[in-house]
N, C-alpha and C positions, 0 to 999 in steps of 0.2 A: 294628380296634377303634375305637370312637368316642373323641370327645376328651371328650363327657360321661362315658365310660363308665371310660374311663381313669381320672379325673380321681376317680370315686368307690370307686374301687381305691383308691389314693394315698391317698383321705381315711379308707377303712376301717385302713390298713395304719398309717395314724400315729394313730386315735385306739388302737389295739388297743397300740400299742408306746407313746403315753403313757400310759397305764392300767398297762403293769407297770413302767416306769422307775422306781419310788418299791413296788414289792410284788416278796414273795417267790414260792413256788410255788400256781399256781392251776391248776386244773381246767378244761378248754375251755367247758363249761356256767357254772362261776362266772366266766370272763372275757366268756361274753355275756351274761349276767344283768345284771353290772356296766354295760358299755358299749349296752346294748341292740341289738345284733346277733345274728342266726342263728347257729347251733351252726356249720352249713356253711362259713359264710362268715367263721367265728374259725378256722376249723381250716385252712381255703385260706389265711387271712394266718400263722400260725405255720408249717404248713409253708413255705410261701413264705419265710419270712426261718430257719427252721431248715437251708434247703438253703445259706443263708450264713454259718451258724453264729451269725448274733445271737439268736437262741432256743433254748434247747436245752430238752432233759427230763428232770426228775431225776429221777422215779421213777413209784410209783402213788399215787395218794391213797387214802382209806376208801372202802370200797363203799358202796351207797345200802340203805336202810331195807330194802328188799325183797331183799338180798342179792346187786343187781348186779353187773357188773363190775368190780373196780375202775379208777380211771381218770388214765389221765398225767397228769403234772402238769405245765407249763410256768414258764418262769420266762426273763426278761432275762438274756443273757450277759455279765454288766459284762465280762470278762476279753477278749473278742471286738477290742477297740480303745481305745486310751489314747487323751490327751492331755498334751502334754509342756507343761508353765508353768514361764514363765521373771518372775520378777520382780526387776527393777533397782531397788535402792536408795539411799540417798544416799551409801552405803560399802562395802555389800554385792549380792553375788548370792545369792536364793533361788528353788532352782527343785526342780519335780516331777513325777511321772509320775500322773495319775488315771486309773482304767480310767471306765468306761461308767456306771458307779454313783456316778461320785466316790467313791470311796474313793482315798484315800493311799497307793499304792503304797512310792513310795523316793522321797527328797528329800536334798536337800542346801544346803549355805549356805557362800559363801566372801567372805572382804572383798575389796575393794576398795581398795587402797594409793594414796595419791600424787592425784594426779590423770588416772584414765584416760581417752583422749582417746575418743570416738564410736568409732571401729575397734578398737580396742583392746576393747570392751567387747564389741562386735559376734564380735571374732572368739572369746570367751569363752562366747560365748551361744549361739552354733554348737559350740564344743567341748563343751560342756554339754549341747546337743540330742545330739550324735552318741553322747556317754557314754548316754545315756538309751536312742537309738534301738537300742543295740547290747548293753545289757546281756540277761542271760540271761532273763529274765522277758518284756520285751517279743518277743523271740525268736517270729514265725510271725503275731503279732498285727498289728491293723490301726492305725497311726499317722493318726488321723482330722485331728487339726490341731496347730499351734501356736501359744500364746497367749503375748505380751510385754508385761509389764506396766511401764511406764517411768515416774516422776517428770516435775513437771512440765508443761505444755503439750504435747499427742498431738494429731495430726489422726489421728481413728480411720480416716479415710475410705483416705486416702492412705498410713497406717502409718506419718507421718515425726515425728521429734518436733521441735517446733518450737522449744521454748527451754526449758533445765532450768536454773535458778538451783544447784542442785547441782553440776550439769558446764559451767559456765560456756563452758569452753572446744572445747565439743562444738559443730558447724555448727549453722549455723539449718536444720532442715527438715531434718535427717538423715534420710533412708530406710532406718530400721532393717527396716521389711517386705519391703525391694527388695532389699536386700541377704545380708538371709538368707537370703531364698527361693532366689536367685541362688546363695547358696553351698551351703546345706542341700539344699534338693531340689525342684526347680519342681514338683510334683506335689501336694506336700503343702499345703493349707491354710494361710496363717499372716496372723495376726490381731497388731493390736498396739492399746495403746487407755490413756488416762491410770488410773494403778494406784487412784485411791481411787474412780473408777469401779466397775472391778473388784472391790474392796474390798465393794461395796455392793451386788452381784451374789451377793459369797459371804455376806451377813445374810441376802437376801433368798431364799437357797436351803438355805441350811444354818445357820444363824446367828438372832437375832434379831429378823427380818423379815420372818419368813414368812410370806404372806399379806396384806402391807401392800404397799400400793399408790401412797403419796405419805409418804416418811420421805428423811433423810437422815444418812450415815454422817460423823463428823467426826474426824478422823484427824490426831493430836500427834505429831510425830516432835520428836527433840531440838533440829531448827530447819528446821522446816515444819509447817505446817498446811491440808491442804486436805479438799476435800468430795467425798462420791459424792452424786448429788440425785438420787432417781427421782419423777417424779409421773406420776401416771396409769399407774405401773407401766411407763416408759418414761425411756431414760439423757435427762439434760438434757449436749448438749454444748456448745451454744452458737453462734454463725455463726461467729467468731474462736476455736472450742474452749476458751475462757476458763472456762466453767461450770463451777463448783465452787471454784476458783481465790479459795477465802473466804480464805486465809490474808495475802490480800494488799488486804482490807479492812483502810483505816486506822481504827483506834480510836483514837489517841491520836498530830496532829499532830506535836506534839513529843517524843514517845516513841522509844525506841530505832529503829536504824539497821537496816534487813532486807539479806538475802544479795540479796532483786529489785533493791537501789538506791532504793528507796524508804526512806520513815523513816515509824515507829509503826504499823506492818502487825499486824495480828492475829498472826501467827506469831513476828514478832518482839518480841511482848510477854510468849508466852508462851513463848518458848524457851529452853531450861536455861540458855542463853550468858547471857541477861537474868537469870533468877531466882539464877543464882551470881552475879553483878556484884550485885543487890539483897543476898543475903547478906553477899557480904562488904561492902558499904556499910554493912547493918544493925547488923554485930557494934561498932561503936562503939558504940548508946546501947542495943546490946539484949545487951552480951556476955555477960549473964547468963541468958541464956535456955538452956534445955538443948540447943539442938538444937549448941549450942555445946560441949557436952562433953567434955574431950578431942580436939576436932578442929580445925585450921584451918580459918577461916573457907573458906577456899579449898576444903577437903577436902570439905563439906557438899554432900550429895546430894539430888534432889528426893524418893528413897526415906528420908532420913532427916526432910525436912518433913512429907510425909505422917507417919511413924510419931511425930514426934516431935506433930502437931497432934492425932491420934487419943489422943495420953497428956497433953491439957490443955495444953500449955507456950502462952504467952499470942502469944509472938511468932510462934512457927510457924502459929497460927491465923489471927493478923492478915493474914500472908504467901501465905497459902493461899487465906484470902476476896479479896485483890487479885488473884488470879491469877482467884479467881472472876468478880469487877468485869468483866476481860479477855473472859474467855468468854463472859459476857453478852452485854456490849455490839457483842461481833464474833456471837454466833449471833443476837442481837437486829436486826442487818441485813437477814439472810437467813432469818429466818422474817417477816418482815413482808413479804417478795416472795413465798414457794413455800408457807408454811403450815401444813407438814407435820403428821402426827399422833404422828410417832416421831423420835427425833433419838438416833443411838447414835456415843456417844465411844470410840474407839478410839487406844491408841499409850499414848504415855506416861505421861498420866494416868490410866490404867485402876483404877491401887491408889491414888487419893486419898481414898476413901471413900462410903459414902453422904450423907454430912454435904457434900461438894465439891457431891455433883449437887445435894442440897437449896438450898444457897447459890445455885449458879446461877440455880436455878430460884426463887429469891424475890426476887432482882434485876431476872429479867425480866418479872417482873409489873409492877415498876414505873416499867420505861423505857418502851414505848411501847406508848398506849391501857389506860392502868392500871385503867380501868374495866371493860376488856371483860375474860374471862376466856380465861386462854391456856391450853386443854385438849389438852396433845401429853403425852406421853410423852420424858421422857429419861434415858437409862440405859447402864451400860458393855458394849460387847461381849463374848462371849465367848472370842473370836480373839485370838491374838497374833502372834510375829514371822510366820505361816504363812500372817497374811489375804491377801497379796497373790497369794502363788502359787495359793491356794485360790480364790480371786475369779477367776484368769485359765481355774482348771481348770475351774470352773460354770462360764463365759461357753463355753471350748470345747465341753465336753460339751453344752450346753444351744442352742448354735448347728447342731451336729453333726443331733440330734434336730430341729429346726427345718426344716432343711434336707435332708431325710433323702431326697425324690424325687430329688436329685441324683444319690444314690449308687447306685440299687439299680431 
């Protein structure tokens, strides 16, 4: 067979299996109508991949006007092969099983005590893969890859992670891909790649991104702040994999002290360690404010600022609009480089209200070029603790189908 002729095999067989990854059951005629291919040569590529089990057929559909046949219907076998996501957090593991449709299989989440050293985490992440590879459901199926979603600095290329401010004590350039693989299963796929990457992988596919093509994801943990960027519909990593790494723009010189060693970092202005030290600084000239109620200054939670700024209280607003200032002036960096038309806030401030994104968003009208008009979108995800395994599950399945001549 020719390598032209080959080659348009391949290209028939993947537009036919992208066209049902996202549909239910179709008809052989309404799958070439859709993709503009011959009846013959849609029914050559479903057999073809129904001899592997990734198409199957569920039944008959309705007969046609004139009282024909009726006729199979086809449809994608998500169940056919998983992907197992593993996402490392600054204290936690969450990890999952997606089959072929991303759907949510089984998940799980467990903390992280103490200080776990690189191995220690590694050999966690491997017991977690094996729980997965072994439970009863994936049982006969096909384990297409493994996704690690890590904190921090990732060379995607290499799989190591180069520096987590998290696990300080973790090597430079750990080979977390080299080492699983080695223990898990040389055969299998495994991917590993910075988590609000990821993050901005599962907007862009399942999330509120879809369709967009130059947005970025911005991502609050209790003390960290980083970014997914895609423009042009492609990951920004950077030469040094820096890209995204906004949380470690200084806003504020003399501003608190960051986990990087740096001082006034974006992440460290807005991190809960900062916003409780401002509380209880504040309850001297404000201890009349409600959010004060009953509680130690200490006690006070960023869930009781938001609720308490939503019911009026003067100081909880004031306290909120600074934390506004913050996000500004640090998203205000990196949209005067990338430009985006979409910027979604994920993590901690997700419940600060619509009134939080409105402030944002009238601050940076008038930090830089207050003339022109700054027409993006900014808005809270709809994802929570789940974004990151879900992000690593799209990147596998979505790599898997990319990739699809390899296998088959």
């Amino acid at each position: 067979m020719s390598m032209k002729r080959q080659s348009l095999k391949q290209n028939n067989r993947k537009i036919i299996i992208e066209f049902l990854r996202d549909r239910d059951e179709l008809s052989i005629s309404q799958i070439a109508k859709a993709v503009h291919l011959s009846v013959p040569t849609v029914k050559k590529v479903l057999d073809y991949y129904i001899d592997f089990g990734l198409i199957e057929i569920t039944g008959k559909g309705d007969s046609t006007l004139d009282g024909g046949k009726r006729p199979d219907l086809y449809r994608l076998n998500g169940e056919y092969g998983y992907v197992i996501a593993l996402h490392v957090g600054p204290d936690f593991i969450y990890s999952a099983i997606f089959d072929l449709k991303i759907n949510c299989i089984s998940s799980s989440s467990e903390e992280l005590h103490g200080s776990p050293s690189d191995e220690e985490v590694l050999e966690r992440l491997i017991a977690i893969g094996n729980n997965f590879r072994n439970s009863q459901w994936a049982h006969g199926k096909k384990l297409v890859n493994v996704i690690i979603a890590l904190p921090g600095i990732v060379n995607a290329i290499t799989g190591e992670s180069i520096y987590s401010p998290h696990y300080p004590q973790w090597s430079s350039n750990f080979p977390f891909v080299e080492k699983f693989t080695i223990a898990f299963d040389k055969n299998v796929p495994v991917f590993s790649d910075g988590v609000n990457r990821l993050q901005a992988v599962a907007e862009s596919m399942k999330g509120q991104a879809k369709g967009k093509r130059n947005f970025l994801i911005v991502d609050a943990m209790e003390e960290g702040v980083g970014a997914g960027i895609i423009v042009k519909g492609s990951h920004l990593h950077g030469f040094n994999h820096l890209a995204g790494e906004i949380g470690h723009i200084i806003i504020d010189p003399r501003g608190p002290d960051c986990i990087c060693g740096g001082k006034g970092c974006f992440e460290a202005a807005v991190s809960v360690k900062h916003i409780k030290k401002l509380l209880k600084e504040g309850f001297k000239e404000h201890s009349g404010s409600a959010i004060y109620n009953d509680k130690d200054p200490c006690d006070v939670t960023l869930s009781d600022l938001f609720f308490y700024a939503r019911k009026g209280d003067e100081y909880s607003i004031e306290l909120l609009d600074l934390i506004a200032t913050y996000f500004a002036i640090g998203l205000n960096n990196i949209l005067m480089v990338i430009n985006p038309d979409l910027v979604i806030i994920q993590g901690i401030y997700v419940d600060a209200g619509p009134e939080f994104i409105a402030s944002i968003k009238q601050k940076l009208g008038k930090l830089s070029l207050p003339k022109v008009k700054h027409n993006f979108s900014l808005i809270y995800t709809h994802f929570g603790n789940e974004r990151g395994a879900l992000g690593a599950g799209c990147f596998g399945v979505e790599h898997y189908f990319e990739q699809m001549e390899l296998y088959y």
